[in-house]
C-alpha positions as CSV (number, residue, x, y, z in Angstrom):
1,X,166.3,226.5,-70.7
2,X,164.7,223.4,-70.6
3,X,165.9,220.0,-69.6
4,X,164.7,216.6,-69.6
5,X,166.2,213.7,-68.2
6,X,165.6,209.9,-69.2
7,X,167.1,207.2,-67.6
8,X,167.0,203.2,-69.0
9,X,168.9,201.0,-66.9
10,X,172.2,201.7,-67.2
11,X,171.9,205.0,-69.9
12,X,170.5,208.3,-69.8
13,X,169.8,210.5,-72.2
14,X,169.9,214.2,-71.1
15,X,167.8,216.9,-73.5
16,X,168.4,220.4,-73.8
17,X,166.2,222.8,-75.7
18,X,167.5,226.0,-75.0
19,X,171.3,227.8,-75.4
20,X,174.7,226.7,-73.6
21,X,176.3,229.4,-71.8
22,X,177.9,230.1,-68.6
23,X,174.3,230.9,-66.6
24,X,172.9,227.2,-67.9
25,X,176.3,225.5,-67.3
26,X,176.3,225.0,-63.8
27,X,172.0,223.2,-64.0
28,X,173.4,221.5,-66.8
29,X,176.0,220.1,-64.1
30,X,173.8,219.5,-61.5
31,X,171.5,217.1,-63.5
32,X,174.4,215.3,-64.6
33,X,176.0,215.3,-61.2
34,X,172.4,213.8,-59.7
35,X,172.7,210.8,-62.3
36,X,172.7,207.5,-60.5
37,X,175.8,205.9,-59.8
38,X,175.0,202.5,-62.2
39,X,174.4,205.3,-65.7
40,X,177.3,203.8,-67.7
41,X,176.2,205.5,-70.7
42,X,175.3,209.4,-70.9
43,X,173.8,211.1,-74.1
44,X,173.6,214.4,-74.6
45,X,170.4,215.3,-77.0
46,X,171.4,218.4,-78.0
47,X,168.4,218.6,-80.8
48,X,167.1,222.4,-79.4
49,X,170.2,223.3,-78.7
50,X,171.0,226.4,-81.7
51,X,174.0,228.0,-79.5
52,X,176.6,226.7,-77.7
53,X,179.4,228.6,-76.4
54,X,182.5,227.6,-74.6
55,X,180.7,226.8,-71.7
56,X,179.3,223.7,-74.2
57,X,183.1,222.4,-74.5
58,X,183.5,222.6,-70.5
59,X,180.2,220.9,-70.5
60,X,181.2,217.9,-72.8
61,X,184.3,217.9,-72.6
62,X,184.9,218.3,-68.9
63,X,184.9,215.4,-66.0
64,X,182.2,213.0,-66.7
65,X,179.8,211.5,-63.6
66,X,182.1,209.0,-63.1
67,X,185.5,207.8,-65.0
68,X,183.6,204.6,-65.9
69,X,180.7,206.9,-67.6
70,X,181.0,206.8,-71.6
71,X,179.0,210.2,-73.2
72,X,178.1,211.1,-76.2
73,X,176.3,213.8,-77.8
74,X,173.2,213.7,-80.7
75,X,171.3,216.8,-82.3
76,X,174.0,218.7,-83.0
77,X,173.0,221.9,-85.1
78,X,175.5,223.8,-87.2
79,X,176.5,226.4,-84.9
80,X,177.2,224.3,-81.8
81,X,178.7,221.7,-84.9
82,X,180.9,224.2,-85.7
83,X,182.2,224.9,-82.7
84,X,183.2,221.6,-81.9
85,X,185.0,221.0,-84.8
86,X,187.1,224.3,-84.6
87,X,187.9,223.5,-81.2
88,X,188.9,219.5,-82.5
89,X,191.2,221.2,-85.3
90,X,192.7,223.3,-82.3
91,X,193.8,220.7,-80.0
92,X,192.5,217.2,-81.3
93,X,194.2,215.8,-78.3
94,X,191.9,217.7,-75.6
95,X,189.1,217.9,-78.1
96,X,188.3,214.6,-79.3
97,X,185.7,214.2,-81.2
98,X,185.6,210.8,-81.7
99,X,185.3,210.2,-78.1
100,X,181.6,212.4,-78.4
101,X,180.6,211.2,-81.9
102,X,180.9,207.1,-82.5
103,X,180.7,208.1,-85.8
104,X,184.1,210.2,-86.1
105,X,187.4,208.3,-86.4
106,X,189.8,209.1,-83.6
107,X,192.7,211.4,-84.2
108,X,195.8,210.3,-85.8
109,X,193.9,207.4,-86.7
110,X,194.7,205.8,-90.3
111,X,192.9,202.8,-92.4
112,X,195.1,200.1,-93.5
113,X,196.5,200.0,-96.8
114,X,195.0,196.8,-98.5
């Protein structure tokens, strides 16, 4: 496992080339752990990432570095894609997606009728 941390102000961007499992979870924690406190805005590049298991959905979906710390997650391939969306279609509620991907509406959410 690799990882590579970038920090700009206020946002990092953490990159992982290698799988997600329970043996990388807990460095994967550390390095987010040992942001500094003013990182705002975490992103996950997840680009070399080809396997994720549930250790990936503790990872993203656990307690961020701080409650006022928004994360997202880019790079996703299809298998650690796929996974996230079978857990969203589980349990939107604990699983949301849009919370991780700006780009995905949030659950329950519906466009107005014009």
């Amino acid at each position: 496992m690799n990882i590579t941390t970038t920090i700009d102000g206020t946002s990092a961007r953490i990159r992982v080339r290698g799988e997600i499992d329970f043996d990388t979870l807990p460095p994967l924690r550390a390095v987010a752990a040992a942001l500094p406190p003013q990182v705002s805005d975490l992103e996950w590049d997840l680009t070399g990432t080809s396997f994720m298991d549930i250790a990936g959905l503790h990872l993203l979906f656990g307690p961020a570095t701080s409650p006022a710390c928004r994360t997202t997650v880019t790079g996703l391939g299809t298998q650690p894609l796929w996974l996230l969306f079978t857990a969203s279609e589980t349990d939107p509620t604990v699983f949301d997606l849009s919370r991780l991907l700006p780009d995905i509406a949030p659950a329950g959410f519906r466009p107005a009728v014009l």
